[in-house]
N, C-alpha and C positions, 0 to 999 in steps of 0.2 A: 382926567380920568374921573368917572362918575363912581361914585360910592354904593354898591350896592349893602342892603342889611342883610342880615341872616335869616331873617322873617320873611325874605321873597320867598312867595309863594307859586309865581308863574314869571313865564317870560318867555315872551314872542312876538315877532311880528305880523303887523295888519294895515290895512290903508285907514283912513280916517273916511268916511262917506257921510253925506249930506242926505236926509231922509226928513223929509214933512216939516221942516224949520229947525229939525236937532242934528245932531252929530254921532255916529255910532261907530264905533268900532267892535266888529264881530269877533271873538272870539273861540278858537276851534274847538270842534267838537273833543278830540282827545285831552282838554286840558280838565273839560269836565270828566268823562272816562275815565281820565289816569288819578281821579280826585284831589286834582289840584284845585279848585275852584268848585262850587255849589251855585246850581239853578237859588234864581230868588235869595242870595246874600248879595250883600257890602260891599263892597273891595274898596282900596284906595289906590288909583293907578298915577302909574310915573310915566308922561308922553317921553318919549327919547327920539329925535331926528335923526334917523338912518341917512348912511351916506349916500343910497339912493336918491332921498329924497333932497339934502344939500344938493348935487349935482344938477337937478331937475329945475330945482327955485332960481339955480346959477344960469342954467342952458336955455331959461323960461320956456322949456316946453314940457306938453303933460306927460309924465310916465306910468298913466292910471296900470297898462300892460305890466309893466315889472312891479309892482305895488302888487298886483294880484300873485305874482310867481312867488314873491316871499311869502305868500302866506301860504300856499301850496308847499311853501319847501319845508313847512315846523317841522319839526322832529313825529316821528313817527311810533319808531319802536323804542326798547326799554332804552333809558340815558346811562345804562351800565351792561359792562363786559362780562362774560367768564375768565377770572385772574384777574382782575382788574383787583387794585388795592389800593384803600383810600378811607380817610377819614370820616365818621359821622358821631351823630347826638343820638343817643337810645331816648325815644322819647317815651315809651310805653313799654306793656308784656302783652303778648298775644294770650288767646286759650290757653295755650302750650306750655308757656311759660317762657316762652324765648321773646328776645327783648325785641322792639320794631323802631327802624329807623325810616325816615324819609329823606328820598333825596330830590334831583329835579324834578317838575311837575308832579310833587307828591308822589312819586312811585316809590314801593312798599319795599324794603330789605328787612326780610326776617335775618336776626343775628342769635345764633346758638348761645346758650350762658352769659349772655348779656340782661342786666337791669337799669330803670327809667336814669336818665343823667349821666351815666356813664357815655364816654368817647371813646372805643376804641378804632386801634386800627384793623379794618375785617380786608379778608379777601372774600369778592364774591365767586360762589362753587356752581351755582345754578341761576341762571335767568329764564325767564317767562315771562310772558307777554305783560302781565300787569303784577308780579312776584317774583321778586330774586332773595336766594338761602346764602347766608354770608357763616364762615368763621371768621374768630377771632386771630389778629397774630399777634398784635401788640395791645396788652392792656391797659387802662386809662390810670397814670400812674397816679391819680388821686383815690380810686377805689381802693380797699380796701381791702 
């Protein structure tokens, strides 16, 4: 089992491709979108061998075709439900004053009466394309 941190910031699959003597892996367009990721920064990436690609080195034949469908398959729309309930970090306050949490690929959960550090547990009530409105149900029993 590989260890992910809490600091992942994205996660998806892509093929590796050989272009002018380097190596690129494209990364979708929605992961900049959803601002999980910024044009022109850093990153520090973790290669991970998909089972696809074990089977492929196994069967020695190329599977460039299904290499391209996982990438076509990322996620697309918001990574959370309406009623969905579920644990996050209040990292910030909006304008508003209501706290903001991130979950996968960066997408934004405003959370009602929540402030920066606090965990609670929200239900989310409204999803949108690139914003979802959460209450609180359980609050973070270190708050005060």
């Amino acid at each position: 089992m590989v260890e992910i941190p809490d600091s992942l910031r994205s996660l998806f699959s892509a093929p590796i491709e050989k272009r002018n003597g380097t190596y690129v892996v494209e990364v979708p367009s929605s992961e900049v979108d959803h601002e999980a990721l910024s044009a022109d920064e850093t990153y520090r990436v973790a290669i991970l061998e998909s089972p696809a690609s074990t089977e492929s080195s196994m069967q020695q034949e190329p599977q460039q075709s299904s290499s391209r469908e996982t990438v076509s398959r990322a996620p697309s729309g918001p990574p959370v439900e309406e009623g969905e309930v579920r644990n996050v970090t209040i990292e910030t306050v909006g304008d508003q004053g209501d706290g903001i949490a991130k979950v996968e690929r960066g997408y934004v959960v405003i959370v009602s009466g929540a402030q920066p550090g606090d965990e609670p547990t929200i239900e989310i009530e409204q999803v949108q394309k690139n914003v979802a409105f959460a209450s609180i149900v359980d609050s973070d029993p270190r708050a005060l």
